[in-house]
Residue frames as qw, qx, qy, qz and C-alpha x, y, z in Angstrom:
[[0.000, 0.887, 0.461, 0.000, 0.00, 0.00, 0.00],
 [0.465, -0.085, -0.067, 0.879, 1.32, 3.22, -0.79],
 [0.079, -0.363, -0.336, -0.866, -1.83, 5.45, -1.30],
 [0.177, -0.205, -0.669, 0.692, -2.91, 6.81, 1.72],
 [0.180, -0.747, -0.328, -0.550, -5.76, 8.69, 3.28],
 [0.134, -0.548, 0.533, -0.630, -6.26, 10.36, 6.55],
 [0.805, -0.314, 0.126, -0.488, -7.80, 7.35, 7.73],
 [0.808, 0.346, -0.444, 0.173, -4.76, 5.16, 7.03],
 [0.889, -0.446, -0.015, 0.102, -3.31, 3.56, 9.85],
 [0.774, 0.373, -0.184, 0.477, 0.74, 4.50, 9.51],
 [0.408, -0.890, 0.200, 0.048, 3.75, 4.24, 11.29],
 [0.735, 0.610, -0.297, -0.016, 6.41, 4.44, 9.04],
 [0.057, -0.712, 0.669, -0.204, 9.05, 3.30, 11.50],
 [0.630, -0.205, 0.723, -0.195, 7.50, -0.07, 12.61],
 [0.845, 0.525, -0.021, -0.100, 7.63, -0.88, 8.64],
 [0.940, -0.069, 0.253, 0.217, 10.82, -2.90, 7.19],
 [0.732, 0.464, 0.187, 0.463, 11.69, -1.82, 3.98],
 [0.584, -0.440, -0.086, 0.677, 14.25, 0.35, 3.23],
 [0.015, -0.086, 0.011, 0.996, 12.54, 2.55, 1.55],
 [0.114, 0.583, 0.704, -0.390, 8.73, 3.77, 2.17],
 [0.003, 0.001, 0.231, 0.973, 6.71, 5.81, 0.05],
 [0.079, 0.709, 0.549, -0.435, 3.50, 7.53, 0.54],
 [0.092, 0.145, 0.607, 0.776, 1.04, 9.14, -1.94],
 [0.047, 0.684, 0.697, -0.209, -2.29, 11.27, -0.82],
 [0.035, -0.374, -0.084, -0.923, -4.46, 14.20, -1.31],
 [0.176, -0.516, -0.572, 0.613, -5.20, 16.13, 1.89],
 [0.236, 0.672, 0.277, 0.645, -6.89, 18.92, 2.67],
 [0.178, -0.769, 0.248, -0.562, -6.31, 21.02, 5.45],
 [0.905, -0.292, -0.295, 0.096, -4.24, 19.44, 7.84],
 [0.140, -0.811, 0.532, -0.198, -1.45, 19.88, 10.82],
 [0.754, 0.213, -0.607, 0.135, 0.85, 16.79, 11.22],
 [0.767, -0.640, 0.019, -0.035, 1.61, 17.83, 14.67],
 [0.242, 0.767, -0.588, 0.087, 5.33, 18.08, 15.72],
 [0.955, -0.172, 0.241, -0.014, 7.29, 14.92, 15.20],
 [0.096, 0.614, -0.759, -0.197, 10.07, 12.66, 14.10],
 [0.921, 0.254, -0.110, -0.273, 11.23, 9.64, 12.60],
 [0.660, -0.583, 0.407, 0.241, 13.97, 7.20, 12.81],
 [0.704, 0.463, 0.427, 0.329, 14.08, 7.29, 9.22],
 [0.086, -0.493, 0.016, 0.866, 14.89, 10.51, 7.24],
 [0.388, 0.705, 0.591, -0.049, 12.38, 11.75, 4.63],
 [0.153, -0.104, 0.379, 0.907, 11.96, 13.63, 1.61],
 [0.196, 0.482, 0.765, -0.379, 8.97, 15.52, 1.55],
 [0.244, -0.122, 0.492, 0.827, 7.26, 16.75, -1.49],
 [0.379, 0.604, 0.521, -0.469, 4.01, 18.37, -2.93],
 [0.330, 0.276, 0.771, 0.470, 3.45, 18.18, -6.98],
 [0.155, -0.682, -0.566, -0.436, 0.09, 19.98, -6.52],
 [0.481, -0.736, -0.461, -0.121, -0.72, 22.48, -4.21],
 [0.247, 0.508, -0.498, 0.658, 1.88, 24.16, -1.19],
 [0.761, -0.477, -0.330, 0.291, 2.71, 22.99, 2.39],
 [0.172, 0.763, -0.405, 0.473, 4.51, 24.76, 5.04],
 [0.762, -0.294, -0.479, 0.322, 7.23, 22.73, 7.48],
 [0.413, -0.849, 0.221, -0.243, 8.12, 24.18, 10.77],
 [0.951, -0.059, -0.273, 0.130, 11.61, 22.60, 11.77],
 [0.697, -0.084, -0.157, 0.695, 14.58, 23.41, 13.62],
 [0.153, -0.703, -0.249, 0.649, 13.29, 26.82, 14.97],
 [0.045, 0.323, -0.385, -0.864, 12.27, 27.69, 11.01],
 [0.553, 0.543, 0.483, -0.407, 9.50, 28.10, 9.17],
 [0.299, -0.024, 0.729, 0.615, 9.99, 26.43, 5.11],
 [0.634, 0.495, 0.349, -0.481, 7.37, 26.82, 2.29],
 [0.477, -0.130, 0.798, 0.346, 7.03, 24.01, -0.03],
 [0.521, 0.582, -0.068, -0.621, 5.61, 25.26, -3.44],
 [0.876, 0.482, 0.014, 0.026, 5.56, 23.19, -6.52],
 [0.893, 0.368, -0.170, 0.197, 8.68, 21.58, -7.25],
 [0.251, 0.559, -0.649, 0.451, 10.54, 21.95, -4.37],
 [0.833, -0.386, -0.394, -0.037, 11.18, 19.48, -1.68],
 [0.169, -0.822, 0.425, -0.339, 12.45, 19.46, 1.65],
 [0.645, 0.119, -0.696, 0.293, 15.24, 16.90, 2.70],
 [0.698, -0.599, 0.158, -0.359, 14.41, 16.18, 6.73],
 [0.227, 0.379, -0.884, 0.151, 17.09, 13.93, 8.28],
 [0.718, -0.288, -0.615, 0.152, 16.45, 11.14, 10.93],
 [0.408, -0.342, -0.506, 0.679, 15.54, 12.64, 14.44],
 [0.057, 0.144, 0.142, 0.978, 14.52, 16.22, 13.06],
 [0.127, 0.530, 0.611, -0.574, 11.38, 17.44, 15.02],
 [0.027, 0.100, -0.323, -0.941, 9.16, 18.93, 12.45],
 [0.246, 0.634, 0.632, -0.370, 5.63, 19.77, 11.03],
 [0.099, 0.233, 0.739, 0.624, 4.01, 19.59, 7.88],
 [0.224, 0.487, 0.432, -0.725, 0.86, 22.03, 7.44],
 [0.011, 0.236, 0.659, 0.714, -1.32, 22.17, 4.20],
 [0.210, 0.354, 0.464, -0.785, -4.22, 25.08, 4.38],
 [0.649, 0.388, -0.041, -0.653, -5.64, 23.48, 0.93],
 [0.911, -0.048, 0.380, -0.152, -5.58, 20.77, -0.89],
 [0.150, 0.765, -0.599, -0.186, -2.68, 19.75, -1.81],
 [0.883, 0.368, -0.275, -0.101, -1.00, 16.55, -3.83],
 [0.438, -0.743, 0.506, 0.011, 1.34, 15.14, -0.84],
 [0.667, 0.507, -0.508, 0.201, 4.70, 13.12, -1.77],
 [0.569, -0.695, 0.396, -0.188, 6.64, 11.11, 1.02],
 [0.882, 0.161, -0.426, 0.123, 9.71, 8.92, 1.54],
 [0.472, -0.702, 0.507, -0.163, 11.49, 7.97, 4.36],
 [0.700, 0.423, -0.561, 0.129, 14.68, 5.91, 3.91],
 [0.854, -0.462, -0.170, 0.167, 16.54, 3.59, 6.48],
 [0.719, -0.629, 0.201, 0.215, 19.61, 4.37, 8.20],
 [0.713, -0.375, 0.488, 0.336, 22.06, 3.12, 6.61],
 [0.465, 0.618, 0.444, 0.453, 20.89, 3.98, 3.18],
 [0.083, -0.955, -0.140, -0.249, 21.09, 7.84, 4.42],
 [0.769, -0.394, -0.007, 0.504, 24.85, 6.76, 6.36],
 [0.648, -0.022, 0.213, 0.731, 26.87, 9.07, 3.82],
 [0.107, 0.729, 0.294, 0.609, 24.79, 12.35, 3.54],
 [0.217, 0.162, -0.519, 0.810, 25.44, 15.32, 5.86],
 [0.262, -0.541, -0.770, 0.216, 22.73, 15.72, 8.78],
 [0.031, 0.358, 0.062, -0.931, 20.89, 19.10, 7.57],
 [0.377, 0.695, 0.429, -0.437, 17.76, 20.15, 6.99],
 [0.340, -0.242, 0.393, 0.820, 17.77, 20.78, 3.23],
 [0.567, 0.684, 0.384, -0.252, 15.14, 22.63, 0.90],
 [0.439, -0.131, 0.708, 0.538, 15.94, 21.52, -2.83],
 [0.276, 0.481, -0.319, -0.769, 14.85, 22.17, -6.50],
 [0.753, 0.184, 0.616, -0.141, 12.95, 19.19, -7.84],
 [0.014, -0.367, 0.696, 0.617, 14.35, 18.24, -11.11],
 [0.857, 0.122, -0.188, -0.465, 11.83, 16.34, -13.87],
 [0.652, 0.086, -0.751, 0.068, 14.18, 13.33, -13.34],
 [0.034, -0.039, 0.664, -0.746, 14.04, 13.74, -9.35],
 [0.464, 0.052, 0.405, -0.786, 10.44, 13.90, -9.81],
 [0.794, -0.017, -0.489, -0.360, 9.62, 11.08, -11.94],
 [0.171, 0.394, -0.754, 0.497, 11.86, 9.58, -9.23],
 [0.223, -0.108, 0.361, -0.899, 9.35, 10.53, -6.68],
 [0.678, 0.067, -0.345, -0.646, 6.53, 9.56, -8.47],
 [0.460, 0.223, -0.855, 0.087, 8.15, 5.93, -8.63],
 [0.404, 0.100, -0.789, 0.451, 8.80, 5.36, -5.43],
 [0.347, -0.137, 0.431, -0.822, 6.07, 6.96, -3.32],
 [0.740, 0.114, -0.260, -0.610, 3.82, 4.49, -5.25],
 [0.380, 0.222, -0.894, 0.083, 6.07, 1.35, -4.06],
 [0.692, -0.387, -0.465, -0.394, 4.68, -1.38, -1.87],
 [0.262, -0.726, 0.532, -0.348, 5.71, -1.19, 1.52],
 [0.775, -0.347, 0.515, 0.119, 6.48, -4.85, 1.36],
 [0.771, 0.635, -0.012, -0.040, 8.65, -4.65, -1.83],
 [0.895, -0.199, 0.062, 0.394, 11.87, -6.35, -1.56],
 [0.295, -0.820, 0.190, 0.452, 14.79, -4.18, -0.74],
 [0.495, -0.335, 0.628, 0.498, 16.68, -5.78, -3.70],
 [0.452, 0.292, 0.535, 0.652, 14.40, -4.50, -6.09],
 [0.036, 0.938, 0.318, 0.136, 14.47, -1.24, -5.53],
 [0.577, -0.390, 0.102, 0.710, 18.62, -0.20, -5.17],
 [0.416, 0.449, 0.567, 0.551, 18.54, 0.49, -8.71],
 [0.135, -0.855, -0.192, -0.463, 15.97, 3.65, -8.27],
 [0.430, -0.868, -0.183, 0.166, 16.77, 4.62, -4.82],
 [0.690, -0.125, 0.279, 0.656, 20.55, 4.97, -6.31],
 [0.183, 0.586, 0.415, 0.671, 19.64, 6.95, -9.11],
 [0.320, -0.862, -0.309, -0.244, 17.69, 8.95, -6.12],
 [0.559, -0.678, 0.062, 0.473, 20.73, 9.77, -3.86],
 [0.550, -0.030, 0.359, 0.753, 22.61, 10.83, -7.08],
 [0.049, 0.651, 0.435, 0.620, 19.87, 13.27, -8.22],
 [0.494, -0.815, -0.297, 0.063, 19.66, 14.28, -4.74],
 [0.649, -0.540, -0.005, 0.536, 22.78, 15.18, -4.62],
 [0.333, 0.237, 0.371, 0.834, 22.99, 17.21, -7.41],
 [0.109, -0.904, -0.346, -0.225, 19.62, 19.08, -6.72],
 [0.079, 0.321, -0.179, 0.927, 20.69, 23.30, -6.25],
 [0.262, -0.452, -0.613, 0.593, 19.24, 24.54, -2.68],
 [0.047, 0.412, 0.183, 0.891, 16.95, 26.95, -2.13],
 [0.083, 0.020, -0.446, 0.891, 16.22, 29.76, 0.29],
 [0.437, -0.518, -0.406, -0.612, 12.39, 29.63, 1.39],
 [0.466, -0.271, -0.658, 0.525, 13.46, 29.77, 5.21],
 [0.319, -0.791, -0.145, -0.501, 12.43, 31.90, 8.06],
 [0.323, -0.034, -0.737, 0.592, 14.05, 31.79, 11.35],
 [0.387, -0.744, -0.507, -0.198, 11.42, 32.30, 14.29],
 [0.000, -0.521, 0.520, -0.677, 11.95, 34.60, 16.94],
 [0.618, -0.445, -0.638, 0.108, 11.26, 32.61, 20.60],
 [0.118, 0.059, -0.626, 0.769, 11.94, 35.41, 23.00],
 [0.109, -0.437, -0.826, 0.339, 8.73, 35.42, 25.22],
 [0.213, 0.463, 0.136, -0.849, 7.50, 38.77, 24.35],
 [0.297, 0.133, -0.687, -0.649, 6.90, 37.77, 20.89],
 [0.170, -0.002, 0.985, 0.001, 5.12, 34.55, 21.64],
 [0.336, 0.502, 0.659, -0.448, 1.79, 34.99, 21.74],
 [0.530, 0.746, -0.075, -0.396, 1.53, 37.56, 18.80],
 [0.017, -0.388, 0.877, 0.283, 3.69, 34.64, 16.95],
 [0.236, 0.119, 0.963, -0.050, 1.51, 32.47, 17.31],
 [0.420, 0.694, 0.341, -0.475, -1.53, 34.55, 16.57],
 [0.267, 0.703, -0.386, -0.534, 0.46, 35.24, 13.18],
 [0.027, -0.145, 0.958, 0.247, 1.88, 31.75, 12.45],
 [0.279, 0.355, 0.880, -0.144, -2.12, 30.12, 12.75],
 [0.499, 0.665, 0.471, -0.296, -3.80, 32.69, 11.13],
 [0.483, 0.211, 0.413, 0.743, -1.12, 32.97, 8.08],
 [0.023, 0.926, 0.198, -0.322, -1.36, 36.56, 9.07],
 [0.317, 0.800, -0.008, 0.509, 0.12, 40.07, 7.89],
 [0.609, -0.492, -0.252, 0.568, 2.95, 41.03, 10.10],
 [0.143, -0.924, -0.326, 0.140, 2.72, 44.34, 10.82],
 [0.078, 0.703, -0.420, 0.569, 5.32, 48.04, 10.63],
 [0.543, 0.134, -0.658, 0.505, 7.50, 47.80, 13.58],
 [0.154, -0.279, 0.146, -0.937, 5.59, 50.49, 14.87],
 [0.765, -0.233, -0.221, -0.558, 2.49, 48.86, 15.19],
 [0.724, -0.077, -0.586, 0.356, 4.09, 45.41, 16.62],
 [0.034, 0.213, -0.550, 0.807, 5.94, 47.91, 19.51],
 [0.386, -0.228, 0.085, -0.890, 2.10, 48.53, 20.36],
 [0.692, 0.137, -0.626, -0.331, 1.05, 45.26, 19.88],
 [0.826, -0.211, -0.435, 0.291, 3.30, 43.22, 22.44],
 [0.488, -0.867, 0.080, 0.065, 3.73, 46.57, 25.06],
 [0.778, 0.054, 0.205, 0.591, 8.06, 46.13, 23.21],
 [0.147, 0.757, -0.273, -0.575, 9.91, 49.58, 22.08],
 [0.734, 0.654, -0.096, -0.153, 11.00, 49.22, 18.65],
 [0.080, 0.665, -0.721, 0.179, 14.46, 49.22, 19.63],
 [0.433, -0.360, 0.794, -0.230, 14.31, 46.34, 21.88],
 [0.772, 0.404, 0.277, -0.406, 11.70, 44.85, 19.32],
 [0.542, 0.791, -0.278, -0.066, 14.76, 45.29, 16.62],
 [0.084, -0.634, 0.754, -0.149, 17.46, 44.02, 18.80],
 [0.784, -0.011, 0.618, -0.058, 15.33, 40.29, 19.84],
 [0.610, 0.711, -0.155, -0.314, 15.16, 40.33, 15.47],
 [0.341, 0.857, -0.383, -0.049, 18.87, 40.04, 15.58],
 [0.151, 0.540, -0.823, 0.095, 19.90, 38.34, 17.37],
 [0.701, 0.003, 0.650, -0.293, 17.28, 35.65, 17.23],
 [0.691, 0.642, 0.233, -0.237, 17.04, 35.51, 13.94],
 [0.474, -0.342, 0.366, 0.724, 19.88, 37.29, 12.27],
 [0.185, 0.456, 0.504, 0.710, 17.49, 39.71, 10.27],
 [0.138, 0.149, 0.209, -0.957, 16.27, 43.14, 11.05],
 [0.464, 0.401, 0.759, -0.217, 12.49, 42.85, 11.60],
 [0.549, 0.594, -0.195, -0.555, 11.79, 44.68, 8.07],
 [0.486, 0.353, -0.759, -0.251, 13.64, 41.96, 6.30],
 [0.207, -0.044, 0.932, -0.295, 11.76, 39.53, 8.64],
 [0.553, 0.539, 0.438, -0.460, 8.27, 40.69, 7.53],
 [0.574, 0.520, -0.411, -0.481, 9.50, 41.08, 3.80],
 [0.134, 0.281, -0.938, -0.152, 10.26, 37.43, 3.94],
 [0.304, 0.311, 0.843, -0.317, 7.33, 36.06, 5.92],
 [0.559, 0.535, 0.225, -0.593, 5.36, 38.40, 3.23],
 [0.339, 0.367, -0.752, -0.429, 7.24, 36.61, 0.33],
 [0.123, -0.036, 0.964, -0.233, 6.22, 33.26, 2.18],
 [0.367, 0.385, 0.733, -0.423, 2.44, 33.90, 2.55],
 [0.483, 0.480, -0.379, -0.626, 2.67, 35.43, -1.63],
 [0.014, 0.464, -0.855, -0.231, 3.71, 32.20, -2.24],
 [0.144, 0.195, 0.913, -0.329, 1.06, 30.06, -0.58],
 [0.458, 0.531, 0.366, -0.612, -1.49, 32.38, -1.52],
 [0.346, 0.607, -0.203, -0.686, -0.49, 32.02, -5.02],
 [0.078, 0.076, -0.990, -0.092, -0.04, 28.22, -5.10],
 [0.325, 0.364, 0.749, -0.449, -3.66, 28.43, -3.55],
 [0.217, 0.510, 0.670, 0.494, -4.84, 29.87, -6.83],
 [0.013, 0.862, 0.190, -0.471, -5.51, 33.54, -5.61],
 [0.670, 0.602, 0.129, 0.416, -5.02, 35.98, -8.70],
 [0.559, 0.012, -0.206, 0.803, -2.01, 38.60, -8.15],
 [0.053, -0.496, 0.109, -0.860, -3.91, 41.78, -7.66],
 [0.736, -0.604, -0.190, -0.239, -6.12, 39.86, -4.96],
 [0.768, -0.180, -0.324, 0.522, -2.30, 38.87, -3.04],
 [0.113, 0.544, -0.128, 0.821, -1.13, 42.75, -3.66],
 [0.519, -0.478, -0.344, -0.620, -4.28, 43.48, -1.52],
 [0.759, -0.592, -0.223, -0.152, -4.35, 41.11, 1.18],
 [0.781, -0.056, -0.080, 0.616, -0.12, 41.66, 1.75],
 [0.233, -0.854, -0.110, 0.452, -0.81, 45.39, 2.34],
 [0.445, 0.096, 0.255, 0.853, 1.07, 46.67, -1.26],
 [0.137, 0.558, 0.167, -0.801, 0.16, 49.80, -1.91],
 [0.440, 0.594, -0.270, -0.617, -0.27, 48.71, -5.76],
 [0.986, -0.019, 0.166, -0.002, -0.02, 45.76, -8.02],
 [0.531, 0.729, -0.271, 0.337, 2.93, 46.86, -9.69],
 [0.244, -0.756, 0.517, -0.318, 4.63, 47.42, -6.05],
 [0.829, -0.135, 0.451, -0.301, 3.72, 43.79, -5.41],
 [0.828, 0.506, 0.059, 0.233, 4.83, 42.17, -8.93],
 [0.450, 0.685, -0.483, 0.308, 8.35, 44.55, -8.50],
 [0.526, -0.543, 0.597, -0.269, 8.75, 43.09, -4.80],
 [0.947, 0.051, 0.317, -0.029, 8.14, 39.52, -5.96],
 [0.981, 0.004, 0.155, 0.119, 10.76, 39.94, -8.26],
 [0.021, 0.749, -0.526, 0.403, 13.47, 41.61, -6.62],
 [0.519, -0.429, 0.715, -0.186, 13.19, 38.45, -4.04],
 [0.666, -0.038, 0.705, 0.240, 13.08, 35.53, -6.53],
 [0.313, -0.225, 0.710, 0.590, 13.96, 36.59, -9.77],
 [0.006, 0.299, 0.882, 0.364, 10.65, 36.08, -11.48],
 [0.415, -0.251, -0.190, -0.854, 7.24, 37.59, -11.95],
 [0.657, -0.008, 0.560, -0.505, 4.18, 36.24, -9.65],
 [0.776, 0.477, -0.022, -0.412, 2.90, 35.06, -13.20],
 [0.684, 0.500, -0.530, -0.039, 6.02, 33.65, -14.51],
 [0.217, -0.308, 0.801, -0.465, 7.04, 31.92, -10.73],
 [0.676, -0.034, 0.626, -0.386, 3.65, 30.04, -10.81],
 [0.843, 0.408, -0.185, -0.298, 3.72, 28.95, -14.47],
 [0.395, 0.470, -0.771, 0.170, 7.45, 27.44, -13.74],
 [0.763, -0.056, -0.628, 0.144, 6.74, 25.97, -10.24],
 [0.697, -0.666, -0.031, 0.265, 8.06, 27.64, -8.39]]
């Protein structure tokens, strides 16, 4: 079985093989923070997820996946419905890669890959299936990285209006406003930034607002409705922000993937 619902029974550790794959469409869902004794490659075709891991917040648009070692606390959100990808390799198969979170570029060969293997049977002999998973550590390892991180801030002032932001895939605010918000000067507001993070909170919010363009536009919102709900003053402001941070138009970002 490798096509799942949420009513599927799985725990992908107390399975054998040495490599597992999983194939569903969710819709709204929280995974809930966990691990695995495996490490996983986690991947969404259709739709856009966002993982919380190692005190950072990813978003997983079309064609890009996120490499999770073995042991890595994390959480998988999806606020639509979205075409999920999983694998989770043993040990020993995962012995010679380095032990870091990694968010990759999904190649068409990487993703027939994917395809493949998420579809295997979870009792399908280890010895036919080197072949592909080979091929899969070599395309992994070629796949170029890319930046859709966030560091959180955790100092205690923040928390609450973090959280209020992270659940309701809010609009983070001028600094000004925040200060008022969480009872914080700006200064001191600017200083947690830094040195939790290592970004001044403007370039924190221009990232979380690149993050929640992203989602919103994987969700199928049209660009002058994102402008709008992301506070631009214009669409044009919006469309030259989007691509000053990745290179691309809104339009020409969602026809590629990503």
């Amino acid at each position: 079985m490798a096509l799942i619902d949420e009513r599927t029974p799985f725990n992908v550790d107390m399975l054998a093989a040495d490599v597992i794959g999983i194939a569903a469409r969710v819709g709204r869902h929280d995974s809930g923070m966990h691990q695995h004794q495996k490490a996983q490659l986690l991947y969404a075709p259709q739709g856009c997820m966002t993982i919380t891991l190692d005190g950072m917040r990813c978003v997983l648009p079309p064609t890009r996946a996120a490499w999770i070692p073995a042991a890595v606390e994390h959480c998988a959100e999806m606020r639509q419905v979205v075409e999920y990808r999983s694998l989770y390799f043993a040990p020993h198969l995962t012995a010679h890669l380095e032990n870091r979170v990694k968010i990759i570029e999904v190649t068409p060969l990487l993703q027939a890959l994917i395809e493949r293997m998420s579809f295997w049977c979870w009792d399908k002999p280890n010895a036919e299936m080197q072949n592909t998973h080979a091929l899969f550590f070599e395309e992994l390892a070629l796949a170029r990285e890319k930046r859709l991180v966030l560091s959180m801030p955790t100092d205690r002032r923040l928390t609450t209006w973090l959280a209020s932001l992270v659940e309701g895939e809010g609009i983070a605010p001028l600094l000004n406003v925040l200060s008022e918000q969480v009872g914080a000067s700006s200064k001191t507001i600017s200083r947690i930034f830094i040195k939790e993070t290592g970004m001044s909170y403007q370039d924190w919010r221009q990232q979380w607002r690149l993050q929640q363009a992203i989602l919103r536009l994987a969700g199928g919102s049209q660009v002058n409705d994102v402008a709008y709900q992301l506070g631009f003053s214009s669409d044009s402001a919006f469309i030259a922000f989007f691509k000053q941070q990745t290179g691309k138009t809104p339009r020409q970002y969602c026809h590629a993937g990503g």
